[in-house]
N, C-alpha and C positions, 0 to 999 in steps of 0.2 A: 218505288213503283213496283208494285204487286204481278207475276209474272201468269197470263193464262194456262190452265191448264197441257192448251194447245203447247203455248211456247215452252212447259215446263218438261213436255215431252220432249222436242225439240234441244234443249238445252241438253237431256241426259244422253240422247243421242249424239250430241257433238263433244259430248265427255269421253263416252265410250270408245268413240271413234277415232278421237286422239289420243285416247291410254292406248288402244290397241295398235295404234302405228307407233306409238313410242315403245310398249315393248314387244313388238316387230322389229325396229329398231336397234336393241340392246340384245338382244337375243342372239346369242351365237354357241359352234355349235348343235351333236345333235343331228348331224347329218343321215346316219343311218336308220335313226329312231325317227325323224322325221320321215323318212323315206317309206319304212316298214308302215308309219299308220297312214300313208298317201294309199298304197296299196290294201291298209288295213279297213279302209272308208270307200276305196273305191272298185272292190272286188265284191260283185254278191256270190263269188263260187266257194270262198276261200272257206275251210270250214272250222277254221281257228277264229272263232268270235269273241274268246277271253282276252285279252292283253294285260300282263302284268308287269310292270318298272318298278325296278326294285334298287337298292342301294343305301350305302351310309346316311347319316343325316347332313343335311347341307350338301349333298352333291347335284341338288337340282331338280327332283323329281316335281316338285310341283309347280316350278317354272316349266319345266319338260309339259302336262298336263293342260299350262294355259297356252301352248303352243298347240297344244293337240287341237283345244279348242278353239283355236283363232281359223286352224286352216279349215276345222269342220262346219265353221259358222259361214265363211265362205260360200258353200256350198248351199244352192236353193233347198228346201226340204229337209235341212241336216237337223239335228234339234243333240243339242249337248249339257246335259244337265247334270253340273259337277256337283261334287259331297265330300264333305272332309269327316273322317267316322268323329272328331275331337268336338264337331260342332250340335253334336245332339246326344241322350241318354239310348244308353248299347239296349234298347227295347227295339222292336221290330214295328210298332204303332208309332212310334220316335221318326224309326227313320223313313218310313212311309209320310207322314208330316213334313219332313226335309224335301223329298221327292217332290208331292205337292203342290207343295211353294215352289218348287224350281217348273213343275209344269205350266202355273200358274202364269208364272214369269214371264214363260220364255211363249206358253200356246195362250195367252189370255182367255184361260178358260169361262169366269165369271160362274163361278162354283155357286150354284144352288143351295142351298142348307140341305142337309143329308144326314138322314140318322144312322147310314151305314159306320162301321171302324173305318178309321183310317187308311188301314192294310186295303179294306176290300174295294172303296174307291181308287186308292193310287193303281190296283191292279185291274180294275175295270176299264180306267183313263190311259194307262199305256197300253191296253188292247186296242183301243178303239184307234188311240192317237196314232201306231205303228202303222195302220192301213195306211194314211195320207203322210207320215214321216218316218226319215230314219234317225232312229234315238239311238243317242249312246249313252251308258251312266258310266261315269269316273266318278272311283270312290277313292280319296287320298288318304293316306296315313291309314294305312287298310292294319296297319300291325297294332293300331289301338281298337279293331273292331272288339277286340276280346270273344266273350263268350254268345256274339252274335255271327259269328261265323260261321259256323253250323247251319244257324238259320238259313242263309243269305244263298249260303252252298246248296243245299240241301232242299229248301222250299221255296226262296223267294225266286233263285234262277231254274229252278225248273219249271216255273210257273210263268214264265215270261214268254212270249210270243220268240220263236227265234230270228227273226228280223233284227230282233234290238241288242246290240253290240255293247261289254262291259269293259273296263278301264279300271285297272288297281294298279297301287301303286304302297308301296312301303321299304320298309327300312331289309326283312328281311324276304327272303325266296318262302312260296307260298308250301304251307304244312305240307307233311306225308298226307293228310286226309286228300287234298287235292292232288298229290301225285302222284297218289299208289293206284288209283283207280285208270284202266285204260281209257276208260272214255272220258273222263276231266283229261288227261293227259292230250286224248285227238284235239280237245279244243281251245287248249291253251298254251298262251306261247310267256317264256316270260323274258325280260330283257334288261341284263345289270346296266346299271350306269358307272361308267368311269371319269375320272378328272381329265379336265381338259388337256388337249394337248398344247405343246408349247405353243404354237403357231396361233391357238384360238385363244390360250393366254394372252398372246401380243395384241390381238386381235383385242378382245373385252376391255385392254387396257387401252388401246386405242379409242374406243367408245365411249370410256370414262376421262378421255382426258391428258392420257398416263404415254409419252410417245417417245422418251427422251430414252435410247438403249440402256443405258446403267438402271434406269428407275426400272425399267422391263427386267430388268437380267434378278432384279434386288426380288420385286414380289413373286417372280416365279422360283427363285429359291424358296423365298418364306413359302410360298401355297401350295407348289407344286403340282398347281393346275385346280387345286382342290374350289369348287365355285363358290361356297357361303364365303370361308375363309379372300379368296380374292374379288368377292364382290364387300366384305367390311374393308381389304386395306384398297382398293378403289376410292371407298366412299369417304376413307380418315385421306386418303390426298387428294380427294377435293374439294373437300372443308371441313379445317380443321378444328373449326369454332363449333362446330354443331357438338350438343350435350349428349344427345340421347343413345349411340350409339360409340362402340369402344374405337381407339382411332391408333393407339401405340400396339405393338407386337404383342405383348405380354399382355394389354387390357384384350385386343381381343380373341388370344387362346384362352384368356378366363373366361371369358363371354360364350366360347366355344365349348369348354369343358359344362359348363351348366348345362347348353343346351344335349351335349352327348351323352352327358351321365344320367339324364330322363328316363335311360334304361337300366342303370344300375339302383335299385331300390333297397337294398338291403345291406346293413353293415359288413356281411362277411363277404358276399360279392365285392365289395367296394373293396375291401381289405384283400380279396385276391388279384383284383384289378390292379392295384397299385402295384404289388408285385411283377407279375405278368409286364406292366408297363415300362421298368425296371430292364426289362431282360427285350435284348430286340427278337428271339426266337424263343417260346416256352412250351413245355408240354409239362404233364403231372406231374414226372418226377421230377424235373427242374424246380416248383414250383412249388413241392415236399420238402427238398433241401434250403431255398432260400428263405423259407416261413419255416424251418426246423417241426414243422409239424405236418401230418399227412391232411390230405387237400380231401373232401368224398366227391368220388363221381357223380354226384350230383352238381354239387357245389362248381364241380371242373367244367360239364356240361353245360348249364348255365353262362360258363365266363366265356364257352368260346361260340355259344349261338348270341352273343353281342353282333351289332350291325357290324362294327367297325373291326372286330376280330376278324382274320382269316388266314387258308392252310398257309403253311410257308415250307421250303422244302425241309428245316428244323422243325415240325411240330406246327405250331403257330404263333401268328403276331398282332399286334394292335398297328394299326395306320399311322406314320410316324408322327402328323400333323397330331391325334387324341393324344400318341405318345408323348410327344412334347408338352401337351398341354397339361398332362395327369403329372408328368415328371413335376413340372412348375409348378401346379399343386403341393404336393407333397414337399418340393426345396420350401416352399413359404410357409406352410403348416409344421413339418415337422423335420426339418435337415437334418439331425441325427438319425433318426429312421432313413431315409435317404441313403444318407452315408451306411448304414446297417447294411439294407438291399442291395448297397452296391458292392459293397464287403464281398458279402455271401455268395453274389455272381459271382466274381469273378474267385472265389476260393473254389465254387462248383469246379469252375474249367480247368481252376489248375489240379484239380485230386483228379478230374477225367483225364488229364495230360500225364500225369504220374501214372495213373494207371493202365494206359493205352497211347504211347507217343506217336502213332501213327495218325492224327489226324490233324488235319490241316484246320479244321474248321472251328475246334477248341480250341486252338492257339490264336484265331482270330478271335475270336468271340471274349479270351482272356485279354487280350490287349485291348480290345473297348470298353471290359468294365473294369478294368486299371483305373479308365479314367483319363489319361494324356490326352489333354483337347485337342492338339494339333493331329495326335495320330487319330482319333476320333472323326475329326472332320476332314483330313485327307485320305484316309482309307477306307472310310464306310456312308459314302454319297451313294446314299441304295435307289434314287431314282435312276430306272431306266437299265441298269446291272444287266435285268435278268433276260434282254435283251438283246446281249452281246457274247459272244462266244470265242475260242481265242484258236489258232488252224497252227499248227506246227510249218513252218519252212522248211517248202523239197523243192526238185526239180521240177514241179509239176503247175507251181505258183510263184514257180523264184521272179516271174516279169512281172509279176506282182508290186515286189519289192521294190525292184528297179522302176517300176511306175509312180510308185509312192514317193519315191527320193526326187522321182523328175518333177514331181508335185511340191514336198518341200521346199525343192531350189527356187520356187517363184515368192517363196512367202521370206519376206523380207519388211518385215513392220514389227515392232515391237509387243508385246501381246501379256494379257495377266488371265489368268483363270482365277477361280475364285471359287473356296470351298466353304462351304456355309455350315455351321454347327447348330443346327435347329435349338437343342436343351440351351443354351448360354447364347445365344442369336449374333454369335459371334462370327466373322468371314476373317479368313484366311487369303493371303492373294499371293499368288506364285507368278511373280512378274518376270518377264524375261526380255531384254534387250534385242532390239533390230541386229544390233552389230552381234553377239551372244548366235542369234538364229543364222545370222548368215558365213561366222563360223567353224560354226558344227557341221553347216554344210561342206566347207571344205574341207573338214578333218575325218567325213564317214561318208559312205554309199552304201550301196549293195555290192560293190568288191570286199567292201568287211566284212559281208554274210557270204560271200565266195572263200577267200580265204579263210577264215576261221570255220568254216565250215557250216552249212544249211543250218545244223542242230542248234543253234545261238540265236536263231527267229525264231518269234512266233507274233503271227500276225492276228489283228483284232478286228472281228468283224461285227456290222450291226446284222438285223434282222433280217435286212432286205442281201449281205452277204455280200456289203463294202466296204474296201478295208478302210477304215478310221484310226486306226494305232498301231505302233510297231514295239516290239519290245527286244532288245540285243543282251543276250545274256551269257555270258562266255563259260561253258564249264574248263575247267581246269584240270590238266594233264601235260602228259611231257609232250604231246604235238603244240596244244595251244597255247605253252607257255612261251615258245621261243619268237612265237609272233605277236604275243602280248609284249614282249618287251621290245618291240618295233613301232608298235602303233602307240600315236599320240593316245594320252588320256590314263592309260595302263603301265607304260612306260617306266614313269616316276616310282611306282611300286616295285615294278618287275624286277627293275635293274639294280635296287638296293638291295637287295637279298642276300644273306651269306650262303653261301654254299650248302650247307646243311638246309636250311630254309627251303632253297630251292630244291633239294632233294624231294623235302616232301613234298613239294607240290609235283611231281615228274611221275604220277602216274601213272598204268598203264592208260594204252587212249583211246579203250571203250569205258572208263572209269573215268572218277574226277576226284579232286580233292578241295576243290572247293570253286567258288562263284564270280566270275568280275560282271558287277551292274554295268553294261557300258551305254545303255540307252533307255528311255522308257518314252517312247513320242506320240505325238495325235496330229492329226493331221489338219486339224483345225486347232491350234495350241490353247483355243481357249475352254474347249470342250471339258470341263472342269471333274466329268463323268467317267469320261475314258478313260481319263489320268488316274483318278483313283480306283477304277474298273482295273487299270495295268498297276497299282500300289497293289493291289487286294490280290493279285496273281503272283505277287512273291512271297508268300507268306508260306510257300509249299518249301521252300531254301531251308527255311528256317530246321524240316525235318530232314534236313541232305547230310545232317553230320559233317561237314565242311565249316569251310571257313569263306568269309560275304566279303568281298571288296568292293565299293566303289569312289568314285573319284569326281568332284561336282563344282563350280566356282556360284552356283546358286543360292543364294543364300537361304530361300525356304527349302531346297532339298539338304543343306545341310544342317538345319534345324530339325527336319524330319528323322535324318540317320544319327542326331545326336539324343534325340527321343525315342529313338529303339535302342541303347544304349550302345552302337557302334563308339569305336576308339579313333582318334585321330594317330595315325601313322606318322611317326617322325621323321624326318628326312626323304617325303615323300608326297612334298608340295609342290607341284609343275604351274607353268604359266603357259599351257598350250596353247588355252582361248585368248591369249591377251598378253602382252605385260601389266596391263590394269588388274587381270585377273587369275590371284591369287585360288589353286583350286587345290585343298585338300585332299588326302586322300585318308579313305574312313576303313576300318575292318572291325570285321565281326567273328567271331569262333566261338561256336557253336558246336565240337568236335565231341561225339561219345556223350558222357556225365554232363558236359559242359551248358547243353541245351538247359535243364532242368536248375540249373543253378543261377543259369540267366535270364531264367523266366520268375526265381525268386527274387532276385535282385527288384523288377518292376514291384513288388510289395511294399503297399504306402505304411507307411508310419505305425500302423497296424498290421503286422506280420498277417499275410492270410491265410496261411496254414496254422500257424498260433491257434486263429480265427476258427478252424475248421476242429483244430484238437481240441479245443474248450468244449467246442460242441457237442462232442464225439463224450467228453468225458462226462457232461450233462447230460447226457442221454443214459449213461449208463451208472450213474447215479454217484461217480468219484466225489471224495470229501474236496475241500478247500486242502486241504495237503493234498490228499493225494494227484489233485491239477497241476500243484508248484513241483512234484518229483514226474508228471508226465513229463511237464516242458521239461525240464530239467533231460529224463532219459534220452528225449527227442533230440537235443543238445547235446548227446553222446557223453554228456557227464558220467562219473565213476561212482558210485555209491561213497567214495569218500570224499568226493568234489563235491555230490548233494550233501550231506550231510555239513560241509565246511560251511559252504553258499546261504541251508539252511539253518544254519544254529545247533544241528541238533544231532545226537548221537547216528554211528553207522548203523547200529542196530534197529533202529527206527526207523532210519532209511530201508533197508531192508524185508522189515515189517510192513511198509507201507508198499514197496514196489510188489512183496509179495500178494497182498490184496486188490492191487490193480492186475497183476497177471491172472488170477482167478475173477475177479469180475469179467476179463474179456477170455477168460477160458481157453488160454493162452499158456507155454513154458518157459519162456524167455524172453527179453528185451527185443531181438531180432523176428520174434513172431508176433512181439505186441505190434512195434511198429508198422510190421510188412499188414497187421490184420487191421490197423488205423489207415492208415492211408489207399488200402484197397476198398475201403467198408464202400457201398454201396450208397449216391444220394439218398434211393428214396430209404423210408421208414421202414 
């Protein structure tokens, strides 16, 4: 039966009316953005009439847009006439034609035939329309307007009655043209959008279905709040039969990358991207050294006004979610490349650390492009980091302490955090026994931070300036030693020491001679962020020229300190937590030269300084011999040890080292080296 026209009205109304309560519905979320265009609709004083949302791709912006319009449709008189720039040709009679139809739509106009343009009707009919309504135009995906921008800027809004209120919306913040000028700047506001927060996480996954806490804890690793990304793995757990859309991790960060790399167009952009994506922090010269070729400011420029790039306090970075996804790219296209870029990081951080051992931030950065998954994934959980701040222990917050301990002593339940390694979607679980937790509380308080003194805290606050983690770090000296070897946990160490041993740790005791880890804690134990927020705060030891003790019956912490190449200590296994539990004790020396030799040691299979001097001798145009007597000299070989090694006379040996010291302009072995390993990443 054939539907009247009457009913077929009727019909599209109770369609619309139900989409629009169901995504009413699922819509979470958005609170401030909501809030500002409540005010932005119902203010006629307000003299900011532009609104721009801006942000990544897949963070929402056009779900954000039909919220705008549900609440403004609401509204008697409201008239909301959306535009997406992707769905008409970048002409100005185009997009007056789109307008049109939407007036059409929404004011049933019953358009007369008219030989006017298009332009000059649609701006006739919003004059007129604006008297009896208020219009808004929302224009999506405003970053593909292109070269109709100008117009739009330029003639089409200033030609508009100012009654009528605009809505943009794209990937990037709107050009210098629109904000170098004072008066575009009085009237428009613009508003990023960010990933959801946990709580709205929990929330959309409650909407979809998703309510069981491990399943909550699993996608907001994977998403990170990020909306396209958790509204696909939503949609893959609740049917998993459906074809048309990707439903496993890895299908849909490929699914992702298509849609993100929309902005990458060109071979060489794509070829710096890859790199860049490689390194969690990049700037030019970084990105000169691990492509061995100079990058042009053009080319750099372009990589970092990507939607998904932004400052970081290193230079910049890509979104770890594109990062993951480009990384997975590249392992399935090309894994030796892969492997190349990851070389070449981390050979960057270690010629920066040879050259300058003061910094903390290269010796981290060296340790993630090593490569060790577990140190990977428990020390560099960069959600939320930047967050947190860490306040030294004085008198002035020591009830601090002793508040935090009165808080631990309640927590008596067994507990796992869990560290998630986005590139290999691997998780980590650092599980810890009820009896383990309740323990430790007998073996430590805040009398440990009395005794040993304030300096041994330091506490970890979030944003709001609550403490959430403690961290007990004993320096080493002739005061703290004598009460280290009293206290459980240290003990086992202390008191095997011979004589000599012990000397050297007896410091004077405003000095130290080296480290006991004796706590790293959170106060919610599963908080997986903190933990490695307090991992990522010892990496400054590493520069103390000391020696690193700690002592652990955990079995992932002592997987972790057997992955930074810590030693087990012999005769210096305690069972303080247990007779069940057997707790190691790990050391680390790092004293003087010793740093630099331990940070070679991490060198996979491929020496990456090898890595660095090949390069180094490529650049400056060394034969095939004269490479094998580089390495060679690097190796402190003798001209008559090269010459054995090589086959070939001393004198040739000598001939050839003498050619490479004049290629690097150079008098001796000791200035080649010292002018190798100082040479500069960039070109």
């Amino acid at each position: 039966m054939w539907l009247s026209n009457a009913n077929k009205e009727l019909r599209e109304e109770e369609w619309n009316t139900t989409l629009m309560e169901l995504e009413n519905d699922q819509f979470v979320g958005r609170d401030r953005e909501l809030q500002y265009f409540r005010g932005f609709i119902e203010s006629s004083k307000d003299t900011k009439r532009i609104l721009h949302v801006y942000g990544m791709g897949g963070i929402g912006k056009t779900f954000l847009i039909h919220a705008f319009q549900r609440l403004a449709e609401r509204i008697d008189g409201m008239v909301f006439l959306g535009l997406d720039s992707e769905d008409f040709a970048q002409s100005p009679a185009m997009f007056a034609e789109q307008l049109l139809f939407q007036l059409d739509a929404k004011l049933s106009l019953n358009r007369s035939k008219s030989y006017d343009p298009p332009l000059n009707q649609c701006m006739r009919i919003l004059k007129e329309s604006s008297k009896n309504h208020r219009i808004i135009i929302a224009v999506d995906t405003y970053e593909k307007i292109g070269s109709l921008d100008r117009w739009f800027r330029e003639v089409f809004l200033r030609s508009l009655p100012e009654s009528i209120s605009i809505i943009l919306a794209g990937r990037h913040p709107l050009t210098a043209a629109w904000m170098e000028s004072p008066a575009w700047r009085s009237i428009v506001t613009q508003v990023k959008l960010s990933a959801f927060t946990y709580n709205q996480t929990r929330l959309y996954l409650s909407k979809a279905g998703v309510t069981e806490h491990s399943d909550i804890q699993e996608y907001w690793r994977f998403t990170n709040g990020h909306p396209l990304t958790l509204s696909l793995s939503a949609m893959a757990y609740g049917n998993k039969e459906e074809t048309d859309h990707p439903h496993e991790k890895q299908e849909i960060l490929t699914y992702l990358t298509s849609k993100w790399l929309s902005e990458v167009n060109d071979p060489e952009l794509q070829r710096l991207l890859e790199a860049a994506a490689v390194l969690r922090h990049f700037d030019q010269t970084t990105l000169n050294f691990i492509l061995d070729e100079r990058t042009t400011t053009t080319a750099f420029t372009r990589l970092t006004s990507l939607s998904f790039v932004n400052r970081t306090n290193h230079g910049w970075g890509i979104h770890e979610i594109i990062r993951s996804a480009i990384i997975l790219n590249i392992q399935e296209r090309t894994p030796d490349h892969y492997e190349f870029l990851k070389r070449r990081s981390a050979s960057y951080y270690l010629q920066q650390i040879n050259r300058n051992q003061s910094s903390t931030w290269e010796i981290a950065e060296y340790f993630y492009h090593l490569g060790e998954e577990v140190i990977r994934s428990a020390f560099f959980q960069e959600k939320d980091q930047k967050s947190k701040y860490i306040e030294p222990v004085g008198a002035h917050n020591f009830k601090e302490v002793e508040e935090y301990f009165q808080k631990r002593n309640r927590y008596d339940q067994d507990s796992v955090a869990h560290y998630y390694n986005r590139e290999t979607d691997t998780t980590y679980h650092y599980y810890v026994s009820a009896e383990h937790n309740q323990k430790e509380n007998d073996l430590i308080g805040a009398e440990y931070v009395r005794k040993l003194g304030f300096n041994v805290g330091r506490i970890v606050k979030n944003e709001e300036g609550e403490m959430v983690g403690l961290s007990l770090i004993v320096p080493i000296n002739k005061r703290t030693i004598e009460q280290l070897k009293k206290e459980p946990v240290s003990r086992a160490y202390f008191r095997q020491l011979s004589k000599e041993e012990e000397e050297e740790y007896c410091v004077d005791e405003d000095s130290y001679s080296g480290w006991f880890i004796r706590m790293l804690d959170c106060l919610n134990p599963e908080d997986s962020h903190t933990r490695s927020f307090l991992l990522y705060s010892l990496f400054p030891l590493l520069l103390s020229g000391g020696r690193i003790i700690t002592s652990t019956p955990i079995p992932f912490f002592q997987q972790l300190t057997q992955a930074f190449g810590f030693e087990k200590v012999p005769h210096a296994t305690h069972y303080d937590f247990g007779p069940d539990q057997p707790s190691p004790t790990f050391l680390l020396d790092v004293r003087g030269p010793r740093l630099i030799q331990y940070l070679k040691q991490f060198s996979q299979t491929v020496s990456l300084e090898k890595d660095h001097l090949l390069h180094v001798a490529d650049r400056h145009q060394l034969t095939k011999r004269e490479k094998e007597i580089l390495l060679s000299i690097h190796g402190e070989l003798s001209n008559k040890a090269i010459a054995e090694q090589l086959h070939i006379t001393e004198i040739t040996v000598k001939k050839h080292v003498g050619s490479i010291l004049k290629k690097f302009q150079v008098k001796n072995r000791t200035q080649l080296m010292k002018r190798i390993m100082e040479m500069s990443p960039s070109l």
